[in-house]
C-alpha positions as CSV (number, residue, x, y, z in Angstrom):
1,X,109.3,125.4,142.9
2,X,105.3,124.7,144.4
3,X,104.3,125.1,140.8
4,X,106.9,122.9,139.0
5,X,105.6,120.5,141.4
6,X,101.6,121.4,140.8
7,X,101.8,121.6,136.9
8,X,104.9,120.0,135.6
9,X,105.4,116.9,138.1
10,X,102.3,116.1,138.7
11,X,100.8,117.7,135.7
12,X,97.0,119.0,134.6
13,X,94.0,116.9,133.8
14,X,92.2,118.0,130.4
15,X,88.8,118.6,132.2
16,X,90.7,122.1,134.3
17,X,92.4,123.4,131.1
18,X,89.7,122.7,128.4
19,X,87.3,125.2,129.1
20,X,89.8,127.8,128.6
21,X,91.1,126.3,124.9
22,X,90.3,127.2,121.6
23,X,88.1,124.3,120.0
24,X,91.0,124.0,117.6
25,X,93.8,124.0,120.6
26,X,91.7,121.4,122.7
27,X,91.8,119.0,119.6
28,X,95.3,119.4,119.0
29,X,96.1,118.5,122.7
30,X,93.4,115.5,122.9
31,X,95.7,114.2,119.8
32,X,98.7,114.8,121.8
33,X,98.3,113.8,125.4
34,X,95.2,111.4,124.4
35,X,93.2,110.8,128.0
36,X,96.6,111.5,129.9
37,X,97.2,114.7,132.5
38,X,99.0,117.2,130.6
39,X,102.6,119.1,131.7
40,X,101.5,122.7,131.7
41,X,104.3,126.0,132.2
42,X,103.9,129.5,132.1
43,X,105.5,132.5,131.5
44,X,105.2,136.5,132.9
45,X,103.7,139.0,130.1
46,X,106.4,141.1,129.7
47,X,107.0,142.3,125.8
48,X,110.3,141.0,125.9
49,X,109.0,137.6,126.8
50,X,106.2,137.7,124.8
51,X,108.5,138.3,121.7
52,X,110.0,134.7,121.9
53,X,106.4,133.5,122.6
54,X,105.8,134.7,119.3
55,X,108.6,132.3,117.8
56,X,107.7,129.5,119.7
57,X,106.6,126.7,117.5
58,X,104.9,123.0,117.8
59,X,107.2,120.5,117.8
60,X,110.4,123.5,119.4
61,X,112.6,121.8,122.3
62,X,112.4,123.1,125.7
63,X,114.5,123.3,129.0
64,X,113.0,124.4,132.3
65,X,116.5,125.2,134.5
66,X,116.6,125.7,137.9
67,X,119.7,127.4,138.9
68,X,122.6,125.6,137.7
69,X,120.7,122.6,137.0
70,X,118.4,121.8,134.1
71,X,115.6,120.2,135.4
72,X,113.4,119.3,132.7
73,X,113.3,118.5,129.0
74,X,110.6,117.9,126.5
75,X,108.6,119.6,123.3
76,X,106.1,122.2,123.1
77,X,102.6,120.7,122.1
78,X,101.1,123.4,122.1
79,X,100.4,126.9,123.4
80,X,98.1,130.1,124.4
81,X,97.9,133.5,126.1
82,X,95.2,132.7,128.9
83,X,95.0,135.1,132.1
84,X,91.9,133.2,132.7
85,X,94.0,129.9,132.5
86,X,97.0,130.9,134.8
87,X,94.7,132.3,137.5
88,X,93.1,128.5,137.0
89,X,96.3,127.1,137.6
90,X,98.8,129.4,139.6
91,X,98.7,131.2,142.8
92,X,101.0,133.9,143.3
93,X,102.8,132.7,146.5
94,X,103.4,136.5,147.5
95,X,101.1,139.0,148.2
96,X,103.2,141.5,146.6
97,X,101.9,141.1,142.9
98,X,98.5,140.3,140.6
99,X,100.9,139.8,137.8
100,X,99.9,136.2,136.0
101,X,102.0,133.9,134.3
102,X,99.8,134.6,130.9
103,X,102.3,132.5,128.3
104,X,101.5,129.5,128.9
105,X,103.0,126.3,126.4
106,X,102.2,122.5,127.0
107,X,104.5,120.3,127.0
108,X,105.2,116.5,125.4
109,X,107.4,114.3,126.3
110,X,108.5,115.6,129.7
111,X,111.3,113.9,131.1
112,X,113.2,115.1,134.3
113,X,116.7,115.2,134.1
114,X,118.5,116.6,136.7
115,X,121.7,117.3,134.3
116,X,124.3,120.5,135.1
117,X,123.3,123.4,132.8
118,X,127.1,123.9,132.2
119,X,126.5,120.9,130.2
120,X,124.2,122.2,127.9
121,X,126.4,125.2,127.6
122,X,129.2,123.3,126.1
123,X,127.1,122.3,123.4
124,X,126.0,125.3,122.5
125,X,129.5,127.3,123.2
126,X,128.2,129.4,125.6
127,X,130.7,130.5,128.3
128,X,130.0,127.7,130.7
129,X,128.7,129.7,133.6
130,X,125.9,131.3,131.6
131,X,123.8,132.6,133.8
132,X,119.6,132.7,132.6
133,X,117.3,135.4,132.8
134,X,113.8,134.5,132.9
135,X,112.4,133.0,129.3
136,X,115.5,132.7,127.1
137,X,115.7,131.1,123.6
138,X,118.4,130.2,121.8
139,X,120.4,132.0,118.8
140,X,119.2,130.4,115.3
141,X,122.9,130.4,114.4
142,X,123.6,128.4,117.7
143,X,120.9,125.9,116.7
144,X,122.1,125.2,113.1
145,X,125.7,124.8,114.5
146,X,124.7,122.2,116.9
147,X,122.3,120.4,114.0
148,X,125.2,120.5,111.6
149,X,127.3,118.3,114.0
150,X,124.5,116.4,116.6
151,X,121.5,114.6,115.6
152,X,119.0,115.3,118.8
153,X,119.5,117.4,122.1
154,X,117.1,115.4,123.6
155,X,118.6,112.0,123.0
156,X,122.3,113.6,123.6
157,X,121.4,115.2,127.4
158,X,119.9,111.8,128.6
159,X,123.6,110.1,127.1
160,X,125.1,112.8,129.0
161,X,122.9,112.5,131.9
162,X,123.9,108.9,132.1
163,X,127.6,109.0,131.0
164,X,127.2,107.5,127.6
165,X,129.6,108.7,125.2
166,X,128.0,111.6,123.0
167,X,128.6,111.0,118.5
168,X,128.8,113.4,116.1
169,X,127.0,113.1,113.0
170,X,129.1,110.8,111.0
171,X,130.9,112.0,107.0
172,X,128.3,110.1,104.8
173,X,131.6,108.5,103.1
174,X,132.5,107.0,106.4
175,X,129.4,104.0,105.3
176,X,129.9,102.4,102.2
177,X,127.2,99.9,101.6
178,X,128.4,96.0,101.1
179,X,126.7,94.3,98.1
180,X,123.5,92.6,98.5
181,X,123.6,89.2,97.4
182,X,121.5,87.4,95.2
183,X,119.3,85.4,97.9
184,X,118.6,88.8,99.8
185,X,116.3,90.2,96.9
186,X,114.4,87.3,96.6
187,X,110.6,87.8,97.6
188,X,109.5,85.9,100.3
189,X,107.1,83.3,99.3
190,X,103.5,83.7,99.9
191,X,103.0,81.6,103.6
192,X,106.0,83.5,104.8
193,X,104.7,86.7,103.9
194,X,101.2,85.7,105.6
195,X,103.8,85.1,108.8
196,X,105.5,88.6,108.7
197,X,102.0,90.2,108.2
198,X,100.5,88.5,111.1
199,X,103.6,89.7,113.3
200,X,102.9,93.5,112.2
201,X,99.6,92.5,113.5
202,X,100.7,91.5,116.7
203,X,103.2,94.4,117.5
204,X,100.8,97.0,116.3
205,X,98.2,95.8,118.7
206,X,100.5,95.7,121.9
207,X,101.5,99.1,121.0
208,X,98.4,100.6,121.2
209,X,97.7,98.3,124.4
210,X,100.6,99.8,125.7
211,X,99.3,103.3,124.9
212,X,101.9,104.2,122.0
213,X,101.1,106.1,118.7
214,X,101.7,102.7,116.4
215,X,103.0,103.1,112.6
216,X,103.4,100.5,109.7
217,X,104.5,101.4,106.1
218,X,101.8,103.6,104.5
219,X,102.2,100.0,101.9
220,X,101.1,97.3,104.2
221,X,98.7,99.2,106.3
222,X,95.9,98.6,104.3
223,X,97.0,95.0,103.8
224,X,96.7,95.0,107.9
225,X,93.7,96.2,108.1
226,X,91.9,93.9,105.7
227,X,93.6,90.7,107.6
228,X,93.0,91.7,110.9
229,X,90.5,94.2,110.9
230,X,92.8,96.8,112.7
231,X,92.9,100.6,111.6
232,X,94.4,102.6,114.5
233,X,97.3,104.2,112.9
234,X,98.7,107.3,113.4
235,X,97.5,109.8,111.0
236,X,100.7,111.2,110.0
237,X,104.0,109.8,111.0
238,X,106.5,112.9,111.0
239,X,104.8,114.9,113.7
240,X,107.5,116.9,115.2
241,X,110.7,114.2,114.1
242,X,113.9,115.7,112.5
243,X,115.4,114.3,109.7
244,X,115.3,110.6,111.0
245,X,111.5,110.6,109.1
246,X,112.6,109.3,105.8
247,X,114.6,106.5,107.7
248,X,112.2,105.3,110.0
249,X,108.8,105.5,108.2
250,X,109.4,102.7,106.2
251,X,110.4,100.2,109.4
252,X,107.9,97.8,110.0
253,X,106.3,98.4,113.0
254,X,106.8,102.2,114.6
255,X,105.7,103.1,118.4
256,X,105.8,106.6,118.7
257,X,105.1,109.4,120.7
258,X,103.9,112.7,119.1
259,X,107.3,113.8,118.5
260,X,109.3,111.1,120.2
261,X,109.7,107.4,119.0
262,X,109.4,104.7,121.3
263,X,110.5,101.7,119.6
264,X,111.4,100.6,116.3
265,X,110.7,96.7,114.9
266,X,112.0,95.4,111.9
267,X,110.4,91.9,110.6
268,X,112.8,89.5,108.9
269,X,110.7,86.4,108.5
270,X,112.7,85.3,104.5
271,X,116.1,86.0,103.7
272,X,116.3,90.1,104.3
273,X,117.5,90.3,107.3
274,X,120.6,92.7,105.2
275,X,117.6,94.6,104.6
276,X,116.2,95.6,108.1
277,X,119.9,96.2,109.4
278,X,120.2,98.5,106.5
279,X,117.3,100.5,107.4
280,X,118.8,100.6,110.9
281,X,122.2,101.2,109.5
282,X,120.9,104.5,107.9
283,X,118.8,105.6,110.5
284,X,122.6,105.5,112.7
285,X,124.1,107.8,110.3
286,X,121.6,110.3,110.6
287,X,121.1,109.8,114.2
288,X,124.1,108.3,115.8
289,X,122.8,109.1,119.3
290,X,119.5,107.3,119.0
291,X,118.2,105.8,122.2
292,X,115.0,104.3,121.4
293,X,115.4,100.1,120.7
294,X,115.5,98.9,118.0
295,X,114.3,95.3,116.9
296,X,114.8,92.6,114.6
297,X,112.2,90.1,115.1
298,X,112.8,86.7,113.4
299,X,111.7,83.7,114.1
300,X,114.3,81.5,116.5
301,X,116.0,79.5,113.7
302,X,117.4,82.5,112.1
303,X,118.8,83.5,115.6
304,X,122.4,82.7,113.8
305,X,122.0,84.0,110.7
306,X,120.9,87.7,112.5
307,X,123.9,87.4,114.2
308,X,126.3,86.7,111.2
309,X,124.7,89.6,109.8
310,X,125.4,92.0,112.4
311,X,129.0,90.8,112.0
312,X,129.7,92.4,108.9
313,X,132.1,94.9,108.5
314,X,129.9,98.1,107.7
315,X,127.2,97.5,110.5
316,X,130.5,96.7,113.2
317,X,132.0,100.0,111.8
318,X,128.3,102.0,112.6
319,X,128.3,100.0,116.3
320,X,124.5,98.3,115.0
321,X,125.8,95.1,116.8
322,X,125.7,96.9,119.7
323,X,122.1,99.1,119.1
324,X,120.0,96.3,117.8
325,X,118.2,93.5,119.6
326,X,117.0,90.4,118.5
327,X,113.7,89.7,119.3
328,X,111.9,86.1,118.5
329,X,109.1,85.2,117.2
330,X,108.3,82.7,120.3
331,X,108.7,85.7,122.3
332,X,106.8,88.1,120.9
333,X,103.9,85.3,121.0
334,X,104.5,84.9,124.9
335,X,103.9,88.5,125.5
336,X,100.8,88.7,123.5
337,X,99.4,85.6,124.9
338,X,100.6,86.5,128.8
339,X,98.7,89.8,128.5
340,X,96.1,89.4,126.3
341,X,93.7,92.4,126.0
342,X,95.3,93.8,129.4
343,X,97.2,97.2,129.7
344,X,98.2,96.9,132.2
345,X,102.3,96.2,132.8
346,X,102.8,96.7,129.2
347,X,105.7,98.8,127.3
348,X,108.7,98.9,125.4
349,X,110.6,97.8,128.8
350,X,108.9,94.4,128.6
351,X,110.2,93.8,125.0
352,X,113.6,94.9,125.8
353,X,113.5,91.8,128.8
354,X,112.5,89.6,126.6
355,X,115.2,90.0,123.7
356,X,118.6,90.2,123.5
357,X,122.1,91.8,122.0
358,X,123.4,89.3,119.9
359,X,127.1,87.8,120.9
360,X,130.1,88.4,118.5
């Protein structure tokens, strides 16, 4: 596949696709892809592909499969009928044909995979050796059957990919929330609060270091920004997420893709550390196949106490113990002050080395 290579693998700089883009398409995919090459894949013209072109949406799931194998996975960003644009980018490599690939969609989040395609056909209850024609889509009643039961096809076909054991959605009686005690609801006094804020701070600014969308609750951002002078939060946070939104926009610190997140970071710098887990704890029901990590960051004295809390019942029952990491406050300030202003090195890999799943 010379163009999978040309477009997909080693994907497009803006500068060749722009002049071919709607002003409105060319902002949408600066907003996207930011100053990054762009995976770019296209499609023949015919009327029966250009029907499902029509139904293609911003935000829609997409598998490129070779063969038996399903090569690649991501979301749609965006997309265009462009003659002009596919003679730009792709050669026919016979002689035979003037033909074009003239649907042409962008794509987010492109991750290669490598993962059977019988695979995917057992999730969708397709007789496993479906064989694809060309640009297929998938039934609407297939789609709401697999949403009714599964949380994410992305996050499920990298667990399968690696062997990890694949959850259903769990029965919303299956989590029965313990009581919150009395010392959970108290409010953090006023230098402790400075603390947590200043920790926001911190993560927020490595995030966008590291080239992540960042996100804090729409409450404290303004508090942020009057502290620390720092504004550069995505505009909206539910770009393209399922129904984890509601259970992840009020976490403390977000990185995110456009319709991926990247890291979640809960702050526990009082005595609501029941709290975070909570949020984490919910986000697990709605999404038990979640793969992003997920943080609590506390300063090192409260190591234990995280840990006592991830013994209770309810989170053991959800697997939290297992999911969430504790992250200090000592390390968090050893990152920041090891790379500064640099962006070099930095992601969500370095704060997974640096914190830990708690012991039993």
């Amino acid at each position: 596949m010379v163009h999978y290579q040309d477009t997909i693998r080693n994907k497009v700089v803006f500068d060749r696709i722009a002049p071919h883009l709607s002003s409105a398409l060319a902002r949408k995919l600066q907003q996207v892809f930011g100053p990054n090459p762009i995976a770019v894949w296209g499609s023949r013209d015919s009327s029966a592909n250009r029907a499902k072109f029509d139904r293609m949406a911003e935000g829609d799931e997409i598998l490129i499969v070779e063969g038996k194998t399903i090569k690649l996975l991501g979301r749609i960003a965006g997309k265009l009928i462009s003659p002009s644009l596919s003679a730009e980018l792709w050669k026919n490599l016979r002689g035979d044909t003037t033909e074009g690939w003239n649907l042409i969609y962008f794509i987010a989040n492109p991750r290669e995979i490598d993962l059977p395609f019988g695979e995917f056909c057992r999730l969708f209850e397709y007789e496993e050796h479906l064989q694809l024609r060309g640009f297929t889509s998938i039934s609407k009643g297939r789609l709401e059957a697999f949403y009714a039961q599964f949380d994410d096809l992305y996050s499920i076909l990298v667990r399968l990919k690696k062997g990890d054991r694949v959850q259903e959605i769990p029965e919303r009686d299956a989590y029965k929330q313990p009581p919150i005690r009395d010392e959970e609801l108290l409010a953090p006094p006023e230098r402790e609060m400075s603390e947590h804020l200043r920790m926001q701070w911190l993560l927020l600014k490595m995030g966008r270091q590291a080239g992540e969308k960042v996100w804090a609750p729409k409450n404290d951002q303004q508090r942020i920004t009057a502290e620390y002078n720092f504004g550069d939060f995505a505009e909206t946070f539910a770009a393209g997420l399922d129904t984890q939104v509601k259970y992840v926009e009020n976490i403390d610190v977000v990185w995110k893709e456009e319709f991926r997140i990247d890291a979640a970071f809960e702050i526990e710098n009082s005595t609501s550390i029941y709290s975070g887990l909570l949020r984490f704890a919910d986000l697990t029901m709605v999404a038990p196949n979640t793969l992003y990590p997920m943080f609590i960051v506390a300063p090192g004295e409260r190591r234990q106490r995280v840990r006592e809390q991830l013994a209770r019942p309810s989170f053991r029952h959800l697997g939290i113990h297992e999911k969430v990491r504790y992250l200090s406050y000592e390390r968090v300030n050893e990152i920041e002050e090891f790379f500064g202003e640099s962006k070099a090195g930095l992601n969500v890999d370095v704060f997974v080395g640096k914190s830990e799943v708690l012991p039993d």
